[in-house]
C-alpha positions as CSV (number, residue, x, y, z in Angstrom):
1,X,0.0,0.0,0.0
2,X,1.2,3.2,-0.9
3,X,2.5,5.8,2.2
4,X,-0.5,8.2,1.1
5,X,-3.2,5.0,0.8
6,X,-1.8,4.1,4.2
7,X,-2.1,7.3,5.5
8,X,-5.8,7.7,4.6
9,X,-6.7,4.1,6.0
10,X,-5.6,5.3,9.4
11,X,-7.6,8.6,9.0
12,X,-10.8,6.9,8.3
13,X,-9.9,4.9,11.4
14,X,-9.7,7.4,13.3
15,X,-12.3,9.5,12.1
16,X,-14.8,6.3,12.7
17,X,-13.3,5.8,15.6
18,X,-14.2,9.4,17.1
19,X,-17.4,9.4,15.7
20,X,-19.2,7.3,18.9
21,X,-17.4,10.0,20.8
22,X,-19.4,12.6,18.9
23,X,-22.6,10.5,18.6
24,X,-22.2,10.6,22.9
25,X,-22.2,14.2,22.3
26,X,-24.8,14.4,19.9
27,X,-27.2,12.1,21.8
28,X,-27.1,15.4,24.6
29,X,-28.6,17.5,22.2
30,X,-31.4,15.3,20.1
31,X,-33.4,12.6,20.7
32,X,-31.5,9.5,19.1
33,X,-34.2,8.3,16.4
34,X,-34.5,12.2,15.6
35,X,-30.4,12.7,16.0
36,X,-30.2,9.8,13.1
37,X,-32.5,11.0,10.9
38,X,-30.3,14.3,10.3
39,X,-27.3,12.3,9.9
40,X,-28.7,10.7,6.8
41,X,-29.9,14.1,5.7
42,X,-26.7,15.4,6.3
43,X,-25.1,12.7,4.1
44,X,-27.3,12.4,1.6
45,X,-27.7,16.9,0.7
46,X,-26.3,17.9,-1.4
47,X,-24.2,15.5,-2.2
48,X,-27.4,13.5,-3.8
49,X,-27.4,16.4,-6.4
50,X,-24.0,15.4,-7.6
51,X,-23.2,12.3,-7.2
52,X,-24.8,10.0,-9.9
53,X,-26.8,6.7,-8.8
54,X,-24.5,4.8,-11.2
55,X,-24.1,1.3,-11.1
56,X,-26.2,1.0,-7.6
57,X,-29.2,-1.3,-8.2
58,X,-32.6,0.6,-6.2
59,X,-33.3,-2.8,-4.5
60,X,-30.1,-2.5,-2.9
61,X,-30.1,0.9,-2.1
62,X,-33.5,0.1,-0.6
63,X,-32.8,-2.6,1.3
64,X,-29.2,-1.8,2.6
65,X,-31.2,1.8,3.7
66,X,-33.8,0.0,5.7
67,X,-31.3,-2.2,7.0
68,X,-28.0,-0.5,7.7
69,X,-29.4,2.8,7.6
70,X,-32.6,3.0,9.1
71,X,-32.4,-0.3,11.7
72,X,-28.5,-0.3,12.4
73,X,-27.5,3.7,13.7
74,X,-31.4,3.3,14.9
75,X,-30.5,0.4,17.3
76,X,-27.0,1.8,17.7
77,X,-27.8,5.6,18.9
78,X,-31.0,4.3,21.3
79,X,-28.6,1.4,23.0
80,X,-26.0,4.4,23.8
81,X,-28.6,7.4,24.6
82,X,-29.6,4.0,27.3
83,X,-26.4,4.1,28.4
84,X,-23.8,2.5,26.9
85,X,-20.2,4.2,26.6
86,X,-18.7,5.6,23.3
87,X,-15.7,3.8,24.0
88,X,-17.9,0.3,24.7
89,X,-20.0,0.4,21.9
90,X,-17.3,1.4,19.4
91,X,-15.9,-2.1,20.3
92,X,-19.2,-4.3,20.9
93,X,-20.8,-3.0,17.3
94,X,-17.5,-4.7,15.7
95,X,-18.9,-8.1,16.5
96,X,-20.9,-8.2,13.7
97,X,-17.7,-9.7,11.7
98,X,-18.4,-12.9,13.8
99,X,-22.1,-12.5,12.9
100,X,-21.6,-12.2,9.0
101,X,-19.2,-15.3,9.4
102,X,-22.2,-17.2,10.8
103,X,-25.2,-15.7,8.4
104,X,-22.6,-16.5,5.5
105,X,-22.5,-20.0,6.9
106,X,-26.5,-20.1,7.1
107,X,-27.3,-18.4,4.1
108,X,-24.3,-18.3,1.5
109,X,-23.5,-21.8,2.6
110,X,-20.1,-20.7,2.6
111,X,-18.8,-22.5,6.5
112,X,-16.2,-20.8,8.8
113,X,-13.0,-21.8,8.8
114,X,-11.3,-23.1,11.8
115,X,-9.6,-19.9,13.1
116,X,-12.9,-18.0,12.8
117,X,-14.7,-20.2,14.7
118,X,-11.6,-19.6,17.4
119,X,-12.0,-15.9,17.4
120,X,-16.1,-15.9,18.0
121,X,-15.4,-18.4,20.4
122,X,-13.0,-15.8,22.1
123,X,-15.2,-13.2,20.8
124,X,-18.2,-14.5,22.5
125,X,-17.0,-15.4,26.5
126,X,-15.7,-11.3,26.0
127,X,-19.1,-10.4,25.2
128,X,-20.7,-12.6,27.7
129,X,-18.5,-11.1,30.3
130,X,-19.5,-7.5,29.6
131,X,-22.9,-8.7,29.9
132,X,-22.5,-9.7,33.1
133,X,-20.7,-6.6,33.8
134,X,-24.3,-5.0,33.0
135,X,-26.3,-7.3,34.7
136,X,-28.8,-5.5,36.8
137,X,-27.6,-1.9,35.6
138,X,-29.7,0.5,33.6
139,X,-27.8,0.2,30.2
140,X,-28.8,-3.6,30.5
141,X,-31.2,-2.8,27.6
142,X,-28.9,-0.4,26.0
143,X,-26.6,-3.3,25.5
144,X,-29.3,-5.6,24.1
145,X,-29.9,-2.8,21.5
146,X,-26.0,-2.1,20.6
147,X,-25.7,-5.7,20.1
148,X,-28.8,-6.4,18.0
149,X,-27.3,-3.4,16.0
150,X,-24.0,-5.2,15.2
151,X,-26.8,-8.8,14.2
152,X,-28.3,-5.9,11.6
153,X,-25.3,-4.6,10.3
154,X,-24.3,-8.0,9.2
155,X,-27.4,-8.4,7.7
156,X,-26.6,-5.7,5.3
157,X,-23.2,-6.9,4.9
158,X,-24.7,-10.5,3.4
159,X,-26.9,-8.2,1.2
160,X,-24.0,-6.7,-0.1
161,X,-21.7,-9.6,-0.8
162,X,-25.1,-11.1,-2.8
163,X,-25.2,-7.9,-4.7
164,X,-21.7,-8.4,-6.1
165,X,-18.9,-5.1,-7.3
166,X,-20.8,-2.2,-6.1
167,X,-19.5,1.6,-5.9
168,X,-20.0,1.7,-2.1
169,X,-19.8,5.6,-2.1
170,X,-22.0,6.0,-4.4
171,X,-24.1,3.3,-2.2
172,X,-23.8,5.3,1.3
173,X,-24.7,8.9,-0.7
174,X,-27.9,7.4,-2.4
175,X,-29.2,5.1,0.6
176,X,-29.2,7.8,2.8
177,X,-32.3,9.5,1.9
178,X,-34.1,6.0,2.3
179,X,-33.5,6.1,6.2
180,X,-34.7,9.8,6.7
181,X,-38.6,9.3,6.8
182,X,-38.7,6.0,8.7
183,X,-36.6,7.3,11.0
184,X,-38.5,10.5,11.8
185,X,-41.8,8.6,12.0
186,X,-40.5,6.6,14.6
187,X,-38.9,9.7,16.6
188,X,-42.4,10.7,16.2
189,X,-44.2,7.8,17.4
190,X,-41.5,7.0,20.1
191,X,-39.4,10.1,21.0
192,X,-40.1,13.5,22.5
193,X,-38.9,16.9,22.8
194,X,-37.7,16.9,19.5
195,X,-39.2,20.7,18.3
196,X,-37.6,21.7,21.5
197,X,-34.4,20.0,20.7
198,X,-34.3,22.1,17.1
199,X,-35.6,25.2,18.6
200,X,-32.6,25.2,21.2
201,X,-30.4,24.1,18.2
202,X,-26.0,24.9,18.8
203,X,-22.8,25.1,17.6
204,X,-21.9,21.6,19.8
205,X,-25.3,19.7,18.0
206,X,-25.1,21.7,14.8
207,X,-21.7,20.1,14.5
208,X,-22.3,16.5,16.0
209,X,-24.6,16.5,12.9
210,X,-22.6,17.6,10.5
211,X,-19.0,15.4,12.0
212,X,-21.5,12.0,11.5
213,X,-23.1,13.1,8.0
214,X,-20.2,14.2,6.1
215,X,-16.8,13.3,7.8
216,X,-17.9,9.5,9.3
217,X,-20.2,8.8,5.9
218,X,-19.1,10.6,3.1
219,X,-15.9,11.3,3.7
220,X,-15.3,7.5,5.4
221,X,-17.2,5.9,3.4
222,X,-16.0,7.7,0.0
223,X,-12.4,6.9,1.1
224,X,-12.6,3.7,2.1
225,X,-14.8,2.6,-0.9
226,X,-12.2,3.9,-3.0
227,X,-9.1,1.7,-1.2
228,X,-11.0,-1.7,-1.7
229,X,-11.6,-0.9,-5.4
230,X,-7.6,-0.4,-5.5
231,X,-6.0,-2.8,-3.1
232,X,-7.2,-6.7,-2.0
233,X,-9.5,-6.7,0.9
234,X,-7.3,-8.6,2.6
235,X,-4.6,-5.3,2.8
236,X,-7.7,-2.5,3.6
237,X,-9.6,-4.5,5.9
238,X,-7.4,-5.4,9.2
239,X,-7.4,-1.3,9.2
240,X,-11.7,-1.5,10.9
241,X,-10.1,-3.6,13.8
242,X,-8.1,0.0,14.5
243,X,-11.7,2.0,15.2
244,X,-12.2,0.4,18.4
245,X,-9.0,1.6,19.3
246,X,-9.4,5.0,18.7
247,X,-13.2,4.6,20.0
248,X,-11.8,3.5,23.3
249,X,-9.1,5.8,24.1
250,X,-10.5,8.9,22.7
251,X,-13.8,7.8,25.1
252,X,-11.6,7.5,28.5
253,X,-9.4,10.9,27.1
254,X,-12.0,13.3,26.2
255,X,-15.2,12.1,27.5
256,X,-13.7,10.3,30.9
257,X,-14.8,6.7,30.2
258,X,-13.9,4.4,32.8
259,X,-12.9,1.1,32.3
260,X,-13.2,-2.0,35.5
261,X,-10.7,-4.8,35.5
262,X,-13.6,-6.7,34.1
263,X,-14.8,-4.8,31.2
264,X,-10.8,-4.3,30.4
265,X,-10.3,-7.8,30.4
266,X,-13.6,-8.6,28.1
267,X,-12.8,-5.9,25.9
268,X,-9.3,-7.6,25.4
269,X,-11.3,-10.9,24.6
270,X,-13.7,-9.5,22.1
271,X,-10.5,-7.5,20.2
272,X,-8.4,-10.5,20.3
273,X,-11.4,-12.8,19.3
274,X,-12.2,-10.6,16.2
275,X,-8.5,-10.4,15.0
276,X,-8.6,-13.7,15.0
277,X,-12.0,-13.9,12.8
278,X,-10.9,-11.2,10.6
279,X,-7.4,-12.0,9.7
280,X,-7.5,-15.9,10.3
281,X,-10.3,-15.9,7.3
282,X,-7.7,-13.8,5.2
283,X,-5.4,-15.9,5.9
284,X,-7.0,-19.2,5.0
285,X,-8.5,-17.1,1.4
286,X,-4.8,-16.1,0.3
287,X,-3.5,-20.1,1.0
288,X,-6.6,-20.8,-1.3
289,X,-5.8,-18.7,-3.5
290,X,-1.9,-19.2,-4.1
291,X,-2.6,-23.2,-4.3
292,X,-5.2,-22.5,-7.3
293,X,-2.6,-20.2,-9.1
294,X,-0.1,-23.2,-8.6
C-alpha cells in the first residue's frame, strides 16, 4: 500500500473511531431516532445532487437503507442514549464480523474456517463477560440494543456480498435518503422533545450533525470505498479492527470513560477474538488462492 493509501486508512480509522465519541455528544442535544434521521440528511444533501446513482441497483439501495441505515444507527444511537459508553459500543458494534461469518454459513452456505470459529469463540466469553458486567444496571437494555445493532449490520453486509462489485460511495450517498422518513416517524411515534431540541439548536449539536453526516459517511465511506476498489480486501480491511481503538481511548481521554478490570479484560477478549475472525479468514482465502494459481 502506498504511504498516502496508508495514511488515509488510518484517518478513516480514526475518524470512525471518534465518531461514537461525537454520537455521545450528539445524543445530549437530540433525541437519538431524531439525531439519526439528520445524519442521513446530512449525508445524503447535497451530495445527492451530484453524485450519480451509477451502477447502484434501487433494490439495494433500498434494502441496505432500511437495513444499515434505518435499523442499524437506529438500534446503535438508542442502546448508547440507554447508556452505553462511546468507547464500549465502538468495540461491541465490531462483533458483527463474527455474525456475518455465521449468516454466510447459514445463508451463503459458505462454513467458517477453523480460526474463525476460534476468534467468535473468544469473541463471545468477551461479550458474555460485559454482559455480566451490565447485569442489573440500567444500560442492560442499551446493550441488548447495541448488540442487536451489530446482528443488523451483518445483515446488510450478506446483502452486499449477494449484490456483487458495487460503488459503495456512491451506495452510502444514495441510501441515505431511504432512512430519513422512517426514522423520523419513529422519533415521532416513540421520542419527545424533539421541536424543543431544534428550537434550542447549537454550535456543539449543529456540529455533531454535520462530524456524522459528512466526515464519518461521506468522507469514510468515500475513502474507504475507493481503497477496496484499489487494493485486496485482505490489505484494507485489518485497518476497521483499529476504530475500536481509537473509539476506546479517545472515550476515556476526552469524555472520561472508565474502564473495570472486568470490562478491560472482556474488551481484550472481544479484540483478540475478532483479530482472529478477521485475519484468520484472510489468511485461509490467500492459502486458497496461491494453491489454485499453482
Amino acid at each position: 500500500m502506498k504511504t498516502r493509501d496508508l495514511v488515509l486508512a488510518l484517518i478513516v480509522a480514526v475518524v470512525w473511531g471518534f465518531t461514537f465519541v461525537v454520537i455521545e455528544v450528539g445524543l445530549t442535544s437530540f433525541p437519538p431516532l431524531l439525531f439519526s434521521a439528520l445524519r442521513f440528511f446530512a449525508a445524503a444533501f447535497p451530495a445527492v445532487f451530484f453524485v450519480r446513482r451509477g451502477n447502484v441497483p434501487w433494490n439495494v439501495i433500498f434494502s441496505v437503507g432500511l437495513i444499515f441505515g434505518a435499523a442499524y444507527f437506529g438500534l446503535l444511537f438508542v442502546g448508547m442514549k440507554l447508556g452505553v459508553p462511546a468507547g464500549l459500543a465502538s468495540l461491541l458494534v465490531q462483533i458483527q464480523a463474527a455474525f456475518t461469518a455465521i449468516l454466510a454459513a447459514v445463508i451463503l452456505k459458505d462454513p467458517p474456517v477453523a480460526a474463525q470459529k476460534l476468534g467468535m469463540g473468544i469473541a463471545f466469553v468477551g461479550i458474555g463477560l460485559i454482559a455480566w458486567e451490565f447485569v442489573g444496571e440500567s444500560s442492560g437494555l442499551g446493550l441488548t440494543m447495541v448488540l442487536a445493532s451489530a446482528f443488523v449490520w451483518s445483515l446488510s453486509n450478506i446483502i452486499l456480498k449477494r449484490a456483487g462489485s458495487i460503488d459503495m460511495f456512491r451506495l452510502m450517498i444514495w441510501m441515505s435518503l431511504v432512512p430519513i422518513l422512517p426514522l423520523l416517524g419513529l422519533s415521532a411515534l416513540t421520542e419527545s422533545g424533539q421541536l424543543e431540541a431544534l428550537a434550542s439548536l447549537d454550535l456543539r449539536g449543529i456540529g455533531a450533525v454535520l462530524y456524522v453526516g459528512y466526515c464519518a459517511t461521506v468522507f469514510g465511506f468515500g475513502v474507504w470505498g475507493d481503497l477496496f476498489k484499489r487494493y485486496p480486501p485482505n490489505v484494507v480491511a485489518p485497518f476497521s479492527l483499529l476504530v475500536p481503538v481509537f473509539g476506546m481511548t479517545f472515550s476515556w481521554l476526552l469524555l472520561g470513560e472508565e474502564f473495570t478490570l472486568l470490562k478491560l479484560g472482556a474488551s481484550a477478549l472481544v479484540f483478540v477474538g475478532l483479530a482472529t475472525n478477521v485475519l484468520g479468514r484472510m489468511r485461509y482465502d490467500a492459502v486458497c488462492a496461491r494453491r489454485r494459481i499453482l
